[in-house]
Biotite code that builds the C-alpha atoms (Angstrom):
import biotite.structure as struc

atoms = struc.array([
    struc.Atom([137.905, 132.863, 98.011], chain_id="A", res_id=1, res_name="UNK", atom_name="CA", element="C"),
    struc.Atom([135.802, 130.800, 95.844], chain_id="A", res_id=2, res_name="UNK", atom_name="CA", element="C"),
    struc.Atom([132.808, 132.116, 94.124], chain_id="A", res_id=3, res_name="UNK", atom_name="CA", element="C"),
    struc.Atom([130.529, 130.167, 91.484], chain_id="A", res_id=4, res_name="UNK", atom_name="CA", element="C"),
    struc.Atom([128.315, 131.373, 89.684], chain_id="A", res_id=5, res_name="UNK", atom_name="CA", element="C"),
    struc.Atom([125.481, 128.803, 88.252], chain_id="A", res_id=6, res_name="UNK", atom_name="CA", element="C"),
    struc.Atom([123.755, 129.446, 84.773], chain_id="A", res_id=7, res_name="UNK", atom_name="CA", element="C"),
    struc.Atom([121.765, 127.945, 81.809], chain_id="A", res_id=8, res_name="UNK", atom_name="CA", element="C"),
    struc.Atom([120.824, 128.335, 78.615], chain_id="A", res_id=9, res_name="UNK", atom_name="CA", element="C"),
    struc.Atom([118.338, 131.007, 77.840], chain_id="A", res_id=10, res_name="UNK", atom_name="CA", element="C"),
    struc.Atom([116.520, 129.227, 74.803], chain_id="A", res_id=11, res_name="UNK", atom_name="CA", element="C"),
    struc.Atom([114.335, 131.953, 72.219], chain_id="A", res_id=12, res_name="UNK", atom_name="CA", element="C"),
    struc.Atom([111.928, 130.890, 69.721], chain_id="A", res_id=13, res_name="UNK", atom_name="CA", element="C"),
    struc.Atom([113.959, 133.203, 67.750], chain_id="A", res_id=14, res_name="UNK", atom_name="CA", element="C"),
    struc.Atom([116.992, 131.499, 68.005], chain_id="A", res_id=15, res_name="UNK", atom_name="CA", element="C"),
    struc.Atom([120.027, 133.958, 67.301], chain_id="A", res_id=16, res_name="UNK", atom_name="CA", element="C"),
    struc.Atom([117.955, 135.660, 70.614], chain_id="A", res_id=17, res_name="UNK", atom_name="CA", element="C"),
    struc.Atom([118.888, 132.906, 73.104], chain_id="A", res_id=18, res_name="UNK", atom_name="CA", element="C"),
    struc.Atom([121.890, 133.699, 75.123], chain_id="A", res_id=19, res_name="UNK", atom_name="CA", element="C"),
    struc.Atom([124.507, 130.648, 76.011], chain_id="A", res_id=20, res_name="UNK", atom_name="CA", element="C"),
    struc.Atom([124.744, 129.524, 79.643], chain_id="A", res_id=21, res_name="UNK", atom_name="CA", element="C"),
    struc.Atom([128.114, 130.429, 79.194], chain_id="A", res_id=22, res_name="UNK", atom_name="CA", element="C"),
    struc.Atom([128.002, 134.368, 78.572], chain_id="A", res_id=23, res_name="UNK", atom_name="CA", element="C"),
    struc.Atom([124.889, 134.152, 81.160], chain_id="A", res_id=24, res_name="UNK", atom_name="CA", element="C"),
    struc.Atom([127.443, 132.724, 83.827], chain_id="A", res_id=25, res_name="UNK", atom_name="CA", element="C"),
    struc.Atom([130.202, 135.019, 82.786], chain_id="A", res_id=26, res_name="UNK", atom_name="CA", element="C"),
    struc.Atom([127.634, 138.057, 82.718], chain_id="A", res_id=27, res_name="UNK", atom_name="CA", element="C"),
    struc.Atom([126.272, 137.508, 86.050], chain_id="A", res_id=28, res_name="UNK", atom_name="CA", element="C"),
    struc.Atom([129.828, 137.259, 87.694], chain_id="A", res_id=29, res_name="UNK", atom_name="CA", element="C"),
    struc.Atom([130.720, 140.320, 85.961], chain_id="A", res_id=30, res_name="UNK", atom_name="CA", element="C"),
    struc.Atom([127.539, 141.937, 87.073], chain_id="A", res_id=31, res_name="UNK", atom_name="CA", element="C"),
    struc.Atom([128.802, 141.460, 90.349], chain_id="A", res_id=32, res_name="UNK", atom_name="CA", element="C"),
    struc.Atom([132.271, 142.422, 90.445], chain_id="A", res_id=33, res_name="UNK", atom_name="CA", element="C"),
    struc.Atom([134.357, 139.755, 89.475], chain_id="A", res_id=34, res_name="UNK", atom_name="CA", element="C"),
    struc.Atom([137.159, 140.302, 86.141], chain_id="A", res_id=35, res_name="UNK", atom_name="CA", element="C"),
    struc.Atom([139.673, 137.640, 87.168], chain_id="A", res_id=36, res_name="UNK", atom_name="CA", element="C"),
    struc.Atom([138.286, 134.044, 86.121], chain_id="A", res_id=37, res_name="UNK", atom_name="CA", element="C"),
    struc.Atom([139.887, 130.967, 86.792], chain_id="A", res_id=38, res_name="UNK", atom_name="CA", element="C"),
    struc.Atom([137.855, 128.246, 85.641], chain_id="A", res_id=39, res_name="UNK", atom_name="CA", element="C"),
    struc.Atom([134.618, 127.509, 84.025], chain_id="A", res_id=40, res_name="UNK", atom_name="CA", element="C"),
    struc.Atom([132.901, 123.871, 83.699], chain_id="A", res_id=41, res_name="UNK", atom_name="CA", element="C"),
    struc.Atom([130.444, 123.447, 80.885], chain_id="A", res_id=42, res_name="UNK", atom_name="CA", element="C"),
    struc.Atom([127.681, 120.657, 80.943], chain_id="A", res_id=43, res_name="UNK", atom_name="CA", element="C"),
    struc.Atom([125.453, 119.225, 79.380], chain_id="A", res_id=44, res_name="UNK", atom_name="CA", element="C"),
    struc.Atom([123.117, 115.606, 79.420], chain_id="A", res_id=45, res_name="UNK", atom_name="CA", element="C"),
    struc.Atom([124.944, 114.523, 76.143], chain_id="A", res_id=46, res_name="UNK", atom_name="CA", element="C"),
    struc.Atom([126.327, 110.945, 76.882], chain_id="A", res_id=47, res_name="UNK", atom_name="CA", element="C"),
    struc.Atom([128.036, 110.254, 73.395], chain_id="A", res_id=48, res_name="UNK", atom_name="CA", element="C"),
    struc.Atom([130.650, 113.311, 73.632], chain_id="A", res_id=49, res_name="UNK", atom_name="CA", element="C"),
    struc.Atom([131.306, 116.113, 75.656], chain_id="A", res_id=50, res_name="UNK", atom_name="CA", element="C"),
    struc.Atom([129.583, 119.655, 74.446], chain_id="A", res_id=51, res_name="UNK", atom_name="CA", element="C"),
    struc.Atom([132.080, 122.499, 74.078], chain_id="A", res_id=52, res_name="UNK", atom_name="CA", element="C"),
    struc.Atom([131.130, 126.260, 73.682], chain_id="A", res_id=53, res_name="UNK", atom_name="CA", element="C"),
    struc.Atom([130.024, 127.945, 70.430], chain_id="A", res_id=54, res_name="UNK", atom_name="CA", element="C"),
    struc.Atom([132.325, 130.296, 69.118], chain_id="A", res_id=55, res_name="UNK", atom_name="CA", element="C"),
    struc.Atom([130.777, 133.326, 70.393], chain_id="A", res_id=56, res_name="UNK", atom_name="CA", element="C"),
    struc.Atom([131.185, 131.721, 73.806], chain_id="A", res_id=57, res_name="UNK", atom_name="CA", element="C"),
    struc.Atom([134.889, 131.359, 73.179], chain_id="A", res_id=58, res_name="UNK", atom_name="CA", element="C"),
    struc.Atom([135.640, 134.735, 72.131], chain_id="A", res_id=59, res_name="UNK", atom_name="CA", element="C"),
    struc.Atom([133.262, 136.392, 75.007], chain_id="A", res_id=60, res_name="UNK", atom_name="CA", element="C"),
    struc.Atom([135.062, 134.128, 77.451], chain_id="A", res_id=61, res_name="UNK", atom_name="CA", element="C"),
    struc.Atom([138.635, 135.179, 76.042], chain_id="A", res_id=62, res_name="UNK", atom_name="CA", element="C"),
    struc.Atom([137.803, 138.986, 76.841], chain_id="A", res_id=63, res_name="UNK", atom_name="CA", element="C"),
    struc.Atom([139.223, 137.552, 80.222], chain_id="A", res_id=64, res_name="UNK", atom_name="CA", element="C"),
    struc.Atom([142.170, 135.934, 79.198], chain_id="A", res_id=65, res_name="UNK", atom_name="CA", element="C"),
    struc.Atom([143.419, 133.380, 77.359], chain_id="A", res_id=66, res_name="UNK", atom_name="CA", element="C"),
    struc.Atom([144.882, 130.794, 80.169], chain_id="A", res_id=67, res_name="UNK", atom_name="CA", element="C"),
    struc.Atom([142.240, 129.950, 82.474], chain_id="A", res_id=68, res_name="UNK", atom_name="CA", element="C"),
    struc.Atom([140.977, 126.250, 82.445], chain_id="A", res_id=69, res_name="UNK", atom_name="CA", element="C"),
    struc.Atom([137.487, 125.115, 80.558], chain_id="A", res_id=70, res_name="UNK", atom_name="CA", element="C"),
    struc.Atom([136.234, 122.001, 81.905], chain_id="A", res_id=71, res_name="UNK", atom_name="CA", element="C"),
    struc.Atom([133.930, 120.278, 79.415], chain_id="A", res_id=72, res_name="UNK", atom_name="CA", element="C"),
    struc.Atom([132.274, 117.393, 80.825], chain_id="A", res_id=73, res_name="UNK", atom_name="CA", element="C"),
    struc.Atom([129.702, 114.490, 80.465], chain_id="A", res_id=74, res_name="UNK", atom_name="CA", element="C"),
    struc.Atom([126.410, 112.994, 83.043], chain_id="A", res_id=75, res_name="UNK", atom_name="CA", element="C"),
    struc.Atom([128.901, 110.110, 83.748], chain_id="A", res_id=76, res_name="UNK", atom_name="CA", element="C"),
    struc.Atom([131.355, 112.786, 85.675], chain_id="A", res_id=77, res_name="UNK", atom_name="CA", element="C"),
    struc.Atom([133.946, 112.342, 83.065], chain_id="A", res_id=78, res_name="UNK", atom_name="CA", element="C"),
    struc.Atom([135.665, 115.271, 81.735], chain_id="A", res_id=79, res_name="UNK", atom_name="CA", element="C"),
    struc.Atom([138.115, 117.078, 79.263], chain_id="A", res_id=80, res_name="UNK", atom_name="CA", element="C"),
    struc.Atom([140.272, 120.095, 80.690], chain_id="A", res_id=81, res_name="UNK", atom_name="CA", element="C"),
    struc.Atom([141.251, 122.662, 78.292], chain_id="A", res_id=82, res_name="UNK", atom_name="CA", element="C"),
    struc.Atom([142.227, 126.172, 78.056], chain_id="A", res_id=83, res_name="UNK", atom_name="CA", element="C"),
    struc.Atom([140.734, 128.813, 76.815], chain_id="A", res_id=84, res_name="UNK", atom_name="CA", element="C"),
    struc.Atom([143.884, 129.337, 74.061], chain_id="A", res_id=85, res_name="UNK", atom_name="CA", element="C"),
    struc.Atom([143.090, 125.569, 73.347], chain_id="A", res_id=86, res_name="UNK", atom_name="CA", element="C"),
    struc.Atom([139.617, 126.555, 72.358], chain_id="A", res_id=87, res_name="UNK", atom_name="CA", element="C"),
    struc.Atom([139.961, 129.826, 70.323], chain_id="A", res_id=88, res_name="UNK", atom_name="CA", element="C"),
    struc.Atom([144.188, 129.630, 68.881], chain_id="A", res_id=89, res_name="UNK", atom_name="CA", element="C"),
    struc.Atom([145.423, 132.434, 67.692], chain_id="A", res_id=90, res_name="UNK", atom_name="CA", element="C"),
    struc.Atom([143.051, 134.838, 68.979], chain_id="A", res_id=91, res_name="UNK", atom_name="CA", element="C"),
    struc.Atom([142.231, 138.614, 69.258], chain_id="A", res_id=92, res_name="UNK", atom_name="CA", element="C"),
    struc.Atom([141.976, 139.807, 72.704], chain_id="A", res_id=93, res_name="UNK", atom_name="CA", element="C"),
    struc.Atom([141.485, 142.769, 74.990], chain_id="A", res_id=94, res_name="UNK", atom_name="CA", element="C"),
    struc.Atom([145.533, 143.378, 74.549], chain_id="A", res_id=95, res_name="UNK", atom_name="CA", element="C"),
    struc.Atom([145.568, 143.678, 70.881], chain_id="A", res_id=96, res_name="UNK", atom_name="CA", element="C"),
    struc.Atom([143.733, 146.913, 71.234], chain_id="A", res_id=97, res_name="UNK", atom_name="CA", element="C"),
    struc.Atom([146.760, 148.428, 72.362], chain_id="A", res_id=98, res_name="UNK", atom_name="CA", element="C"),
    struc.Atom([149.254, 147.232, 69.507], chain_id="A", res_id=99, res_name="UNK", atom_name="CA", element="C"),
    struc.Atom([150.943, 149.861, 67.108], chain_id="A", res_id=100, res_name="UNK", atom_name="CA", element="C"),
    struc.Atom([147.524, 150.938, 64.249], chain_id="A", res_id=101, res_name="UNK", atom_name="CA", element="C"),
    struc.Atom([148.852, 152.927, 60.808], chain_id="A", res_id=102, res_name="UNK", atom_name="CA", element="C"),
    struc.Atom([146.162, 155.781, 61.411], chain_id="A", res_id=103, res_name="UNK", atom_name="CA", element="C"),
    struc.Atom([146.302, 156.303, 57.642], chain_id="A", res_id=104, res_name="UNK", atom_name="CA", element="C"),
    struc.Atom([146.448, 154.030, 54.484], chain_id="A", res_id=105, res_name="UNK", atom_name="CA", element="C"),
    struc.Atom([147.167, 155.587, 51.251], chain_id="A", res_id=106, res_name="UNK", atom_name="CA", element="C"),
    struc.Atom([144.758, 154.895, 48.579], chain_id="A", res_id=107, res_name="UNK", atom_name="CA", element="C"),
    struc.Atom([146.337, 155.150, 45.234], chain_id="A", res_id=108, res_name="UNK", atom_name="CA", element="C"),
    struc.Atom([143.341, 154.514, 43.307], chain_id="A", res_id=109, res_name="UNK", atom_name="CA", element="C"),
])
């Protein structure tokens, strides 16, 4: 079954307030159940080049994996697929928080 979720940006006269209409879309699915994400199209009325997500976008949106496809697209209907690996390489993700920690560093000073 296919759900979509629509969004937008939430602008702030204070900017570092606003919240992208990516973590909106992301948060409202969320908000209603849904963890598994296979695609998510990002628009904007740029005609010169297409608009990608900031980088606290990217790493909100990896949270839920790395592989699903970002679509980033123009008015004209043309558009760039990505993923979101291709977006944020070499990235630290929900899985990382289970990998081997040294629970104590000696401190020879």
């Amino acid at each position: 079954m296919l759900s979509v979720f629509y969004s937008c940006n939430v602008e702030n006269a204070c900017y570092n307030l606003g919240i992208c209409a990516e973590r909106t879309a992301i948060s409202k699915a969320v908000s209603e159940g849904y963890r598994d994400f296979k695609a998510i199209a990002i628009a904007s009325d740029l005609c010169e080049q297409f608009i990608s997500p900031c980088g606290g976008c990217r790493q909100f949106m990896r949270e839920f994996g790395a592989t699903w496809d970002v679509y980033l697209s123009k008015p004209d209907g043309s558009y760039v697929e990505m993923t979101v690996e291709e977006l944020l390489p070499g990235s630290f993700g929900p899985d990382d928080l289970k990998m081997k920690q040294v629970h104590s560093i000696p401190n020879e000073y």
